[in-house]
C-alpha positions as a printed Julia matrix, in Angstrom:
315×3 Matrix{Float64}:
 133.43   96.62  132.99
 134.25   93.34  135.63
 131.18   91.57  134.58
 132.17   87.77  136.01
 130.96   84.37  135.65
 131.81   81.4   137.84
 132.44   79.88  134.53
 135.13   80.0   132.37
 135.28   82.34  129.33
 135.7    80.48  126.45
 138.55   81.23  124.48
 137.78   78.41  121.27
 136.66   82.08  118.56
 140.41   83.13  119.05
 141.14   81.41  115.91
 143.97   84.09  115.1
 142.21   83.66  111.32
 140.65   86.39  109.63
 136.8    85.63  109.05
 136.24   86.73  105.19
 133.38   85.23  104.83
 130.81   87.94  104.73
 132.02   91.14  102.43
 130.12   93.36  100.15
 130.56   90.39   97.19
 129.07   87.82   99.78
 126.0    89.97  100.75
 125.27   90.88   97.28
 124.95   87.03   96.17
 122.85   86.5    99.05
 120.68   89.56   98.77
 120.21   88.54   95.2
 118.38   85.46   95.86
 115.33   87.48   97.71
 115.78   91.23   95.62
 117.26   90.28   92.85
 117.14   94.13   91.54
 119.19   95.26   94.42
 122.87   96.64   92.53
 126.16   97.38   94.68
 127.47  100.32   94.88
 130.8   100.85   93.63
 133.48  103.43   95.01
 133.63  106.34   92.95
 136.25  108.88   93.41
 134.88  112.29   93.71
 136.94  115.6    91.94
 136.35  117.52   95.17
 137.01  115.09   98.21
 140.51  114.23   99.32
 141.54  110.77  100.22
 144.4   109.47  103.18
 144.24  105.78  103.05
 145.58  102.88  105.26
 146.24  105.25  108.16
 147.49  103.34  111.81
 145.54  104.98  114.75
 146.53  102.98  117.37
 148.38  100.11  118.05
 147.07   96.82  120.16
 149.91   95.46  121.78
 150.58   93.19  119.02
 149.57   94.98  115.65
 148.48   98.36  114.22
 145.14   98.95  113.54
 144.07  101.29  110.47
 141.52  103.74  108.5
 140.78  105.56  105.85
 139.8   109.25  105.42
 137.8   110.93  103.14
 137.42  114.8   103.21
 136.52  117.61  101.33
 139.75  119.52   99.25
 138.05  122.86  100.08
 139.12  124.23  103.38
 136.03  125.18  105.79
 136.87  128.08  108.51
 135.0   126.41  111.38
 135.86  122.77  110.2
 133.75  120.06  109.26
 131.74  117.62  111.06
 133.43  113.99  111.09
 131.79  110.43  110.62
 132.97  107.53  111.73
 131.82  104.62  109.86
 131.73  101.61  111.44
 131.51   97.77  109.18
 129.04   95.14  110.42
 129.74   91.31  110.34
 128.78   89.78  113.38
 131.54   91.31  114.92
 133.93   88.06  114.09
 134.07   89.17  110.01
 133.5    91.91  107.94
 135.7    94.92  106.62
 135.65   98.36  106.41
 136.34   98.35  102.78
 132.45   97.53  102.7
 131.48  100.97  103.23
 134.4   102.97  101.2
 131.3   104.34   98.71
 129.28  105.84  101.76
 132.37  107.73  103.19
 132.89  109.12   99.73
 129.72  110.14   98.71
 128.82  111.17  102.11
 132.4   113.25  102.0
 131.28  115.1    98.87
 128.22  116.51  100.66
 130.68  117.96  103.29
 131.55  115.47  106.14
 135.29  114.3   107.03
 134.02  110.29  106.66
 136.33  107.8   108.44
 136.01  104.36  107.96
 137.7   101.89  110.41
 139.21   98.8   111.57
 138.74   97.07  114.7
 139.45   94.12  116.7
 136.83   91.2   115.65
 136.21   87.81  117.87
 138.66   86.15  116.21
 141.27   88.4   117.49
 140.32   89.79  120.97
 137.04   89.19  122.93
 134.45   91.98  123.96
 135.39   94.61  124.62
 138.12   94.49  122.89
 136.22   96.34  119.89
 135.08   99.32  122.1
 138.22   99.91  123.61
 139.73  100.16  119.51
 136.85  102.29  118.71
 137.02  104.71  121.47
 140.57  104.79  120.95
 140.08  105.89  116.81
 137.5   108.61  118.09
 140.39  109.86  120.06
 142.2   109.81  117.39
 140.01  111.77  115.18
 140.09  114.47  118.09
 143.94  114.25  118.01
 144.3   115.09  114.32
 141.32  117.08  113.97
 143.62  120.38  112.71
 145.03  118.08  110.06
 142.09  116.8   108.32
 140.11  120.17  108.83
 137.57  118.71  111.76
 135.31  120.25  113.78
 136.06  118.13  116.91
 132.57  119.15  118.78
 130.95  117.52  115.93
 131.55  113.96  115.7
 129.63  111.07  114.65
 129.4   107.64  115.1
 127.74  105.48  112.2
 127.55  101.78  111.8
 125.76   99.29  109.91
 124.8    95.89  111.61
 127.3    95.36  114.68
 128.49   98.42  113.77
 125.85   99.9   114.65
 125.72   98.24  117.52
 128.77   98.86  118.35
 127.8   103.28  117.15
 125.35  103.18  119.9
 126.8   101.48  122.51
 129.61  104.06  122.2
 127.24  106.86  121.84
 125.57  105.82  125.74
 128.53  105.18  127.35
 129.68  108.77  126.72
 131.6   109.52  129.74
 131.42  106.11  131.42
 135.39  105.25  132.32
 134.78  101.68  132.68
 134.14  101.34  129.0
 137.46  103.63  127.34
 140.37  101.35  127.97
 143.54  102.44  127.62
 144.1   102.76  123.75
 145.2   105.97  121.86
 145.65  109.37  123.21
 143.94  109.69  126.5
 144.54  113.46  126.9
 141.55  113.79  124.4
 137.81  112.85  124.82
 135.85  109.72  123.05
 132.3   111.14  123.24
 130.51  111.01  120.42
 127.52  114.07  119.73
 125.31  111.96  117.44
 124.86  108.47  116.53
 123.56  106.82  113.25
 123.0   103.31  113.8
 121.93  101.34  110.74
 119.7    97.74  111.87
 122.43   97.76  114.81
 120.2    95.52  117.34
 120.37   97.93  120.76
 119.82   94.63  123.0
 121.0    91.5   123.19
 118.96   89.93  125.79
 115.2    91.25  124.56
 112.27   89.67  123.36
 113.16   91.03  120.38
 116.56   89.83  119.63
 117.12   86.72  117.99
 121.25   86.86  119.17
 122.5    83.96  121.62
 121.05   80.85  119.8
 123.74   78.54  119.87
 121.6    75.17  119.03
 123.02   74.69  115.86
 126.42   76.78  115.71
 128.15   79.04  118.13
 126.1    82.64  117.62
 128.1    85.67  116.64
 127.2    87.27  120.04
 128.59   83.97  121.62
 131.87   84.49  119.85
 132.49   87.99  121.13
 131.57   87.37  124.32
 133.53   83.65  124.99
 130.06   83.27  126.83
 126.28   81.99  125.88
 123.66   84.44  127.24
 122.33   81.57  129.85
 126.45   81.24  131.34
 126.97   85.13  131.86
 123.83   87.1   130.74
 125.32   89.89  132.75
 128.01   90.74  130.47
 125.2    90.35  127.71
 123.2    93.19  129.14
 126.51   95.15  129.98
 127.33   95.09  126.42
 123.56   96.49  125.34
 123.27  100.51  124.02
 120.05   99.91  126.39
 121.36   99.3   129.8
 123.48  102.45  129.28
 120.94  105.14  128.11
 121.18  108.32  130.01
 121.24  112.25  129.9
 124.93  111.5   128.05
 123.35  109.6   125.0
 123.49  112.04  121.87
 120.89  112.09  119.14
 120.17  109.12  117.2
 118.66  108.02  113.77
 117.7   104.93  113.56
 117.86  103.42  109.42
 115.96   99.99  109.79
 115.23   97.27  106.81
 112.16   94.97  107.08
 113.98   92.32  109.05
 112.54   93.22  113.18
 115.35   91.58  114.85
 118.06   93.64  113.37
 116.95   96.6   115.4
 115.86   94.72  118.71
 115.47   96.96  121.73
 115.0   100.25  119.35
 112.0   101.13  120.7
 112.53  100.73  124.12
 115.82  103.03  123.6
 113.76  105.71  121.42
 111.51  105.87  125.2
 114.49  105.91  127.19
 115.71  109.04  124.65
 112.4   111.22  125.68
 112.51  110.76  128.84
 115.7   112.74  128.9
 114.47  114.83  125.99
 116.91  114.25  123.59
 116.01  113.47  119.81
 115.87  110.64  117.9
 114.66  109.61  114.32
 113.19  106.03  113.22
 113.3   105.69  108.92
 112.25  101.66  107.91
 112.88  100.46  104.08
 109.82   98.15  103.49
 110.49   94.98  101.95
 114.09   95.79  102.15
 117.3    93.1   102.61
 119.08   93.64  105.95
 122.22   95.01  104.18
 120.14   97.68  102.42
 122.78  100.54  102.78
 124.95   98.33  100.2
 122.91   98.22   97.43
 120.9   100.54   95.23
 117.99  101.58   95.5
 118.26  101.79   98.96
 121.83  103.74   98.87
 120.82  106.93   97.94
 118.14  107.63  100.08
 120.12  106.23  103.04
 122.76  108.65  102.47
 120.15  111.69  101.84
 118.34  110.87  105.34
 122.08  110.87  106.73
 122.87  114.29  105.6
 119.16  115.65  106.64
 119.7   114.31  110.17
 122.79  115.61  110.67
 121.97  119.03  109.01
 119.55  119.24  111.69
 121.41  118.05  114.79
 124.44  119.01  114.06
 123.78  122.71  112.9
 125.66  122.83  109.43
């Protein structure tokens, strides 16, 4: 990291208030109003998965962060592959209680499915989220015996910023600037595949509709304490693009109808071949942005989850 600016970050987002104002009640009443068939999917507690909630990983500085696992009862010799599932928001609101049905249903097909809090722009600035994130793969690594994980095999998944955020962890694999100094450091934060679900991959791209700030501060503003035109460096430091490299694992790519939520994808996927490694591209036509909420979308979200991984993962 040690992208500067001659100006000032901006520290006016550090409210020190939690943003509730987008959850999975929020973007059902607003996906309602354009697909007003879509249903949300409730948790559902599974005979055959095991569940360890409200779990501190790491701890800040000033507070305990937490997460919830989900993982099959039956033992597996070789352990099981783990997810961790990252909640979108605009990186300012947002839970991870949003996606407690994916980790359990994607937990009864096998996976140890993690879901997880991190620091959002209310709290701590860019990249202040990485660092937490980095630190909970760690983690995962750390306690892999205890929750019956396969620590070769683990995923990062996220929907919106979280995906975002899944990809720009999966291409800084091995970067040092970019771990912090969270969690165990003994044990490694690279990820070996990465789901990213209408994550945008750049912020500064024709593509991308992040940074306007002519009505309201933009999310991307908030994170950063900087507008795209005052420090576009840290902008493009903070893109899954900038980073791709021989490092980057696998990738599927789950996309709704709305282009801007997956700005830069393509330009990634070419960056992928040229250093051969795989990725996958699925698009729900006509689909709301929070798609992998809501049924009908859900199911077939989590089936091309499963098929991916089956493939790149070797299950």
């Amino acid at each position: 990291m040690g992208v500067t600016s001659a100006k000032a970050q901006s520290s006016k987002g550090l409210t020190g208030i939690a943003d509730t104002s987008y959850s999975s009640d929020s973007a059902l009443k607003k996906t309602l109003k354009t697909h007003p068939n879509a249903v949300l999917i409730p948790e559902k507690a599974f005979k055959k998965v095991e569940e360890h909630r409200n779990i501190s990983y790491v701890n800040t500085g000033t507070r305990n962060l937490h997460l919830d696992v989900f993982h099959p009862k039956k033992h597996s010799k070789k352990g099981r592959p783990a997810i961790l599932i990252i909640h979108g928001g605009g990186w300012r609101t947002g839970n991870r209680a949003m996606h407690l049905p994916l980790a359990q249903h994607l937990a009864a097909l096998g996976y140890v499915s993690i879901t997880v809090e991190y620091r959002l722009s209310t709290e701590a600035l860019f990249p202040a989220a990485v660092h937490d994130l980095k630190a909970a793969i760690r983690w995962i690594r750390a306690n892999g015996m205890t929750y019956n994980i396969d620590t070769q095999r683990i995923v990062g998944l996220g929907f919106s910023a979280g995906g975002q955020l899944a990809a720009l962890l999966g291409s800084t694999n091995h970067m040092p600037s970019f771990e912090g100094a969270l969690g165990d450091l003994r044990h490694s934060s690279a990820l070996q595949a990465v789901i990213d679900i209408d994550g945008i991959l750049a912020f500064i791209h024709p593509e991308s509709g992040e940074g306007d700030d002519s009505r309201n501060t933009s999310a991307a503003t908030h994170w950063f304490g900087y507008s795209k035109t005052e420090n576009p460096a840290l902008w493009t430091e903070a893109s899954a693009l900038t980073h791709v490299g021989k490092n980057t694992p696998p990738t599927l790519f789950l996309n709704s109808s709305v282009d801007r939520m997956h700005a830069g994808r393509d330009d990634y996927r070419k960056k992928l071949d040229t250093f051969k490694i795989y990725s996958e591209v699925h698009t729900f036509d006509a689909s709301p942005h929070g798609f992998c909420l809501f049924a009908p979308w859900f199911a077939p979200t989590v089936e091309f989850i499963d098929l991916f991984l089956k493939k790149i993962l070797n299950r």
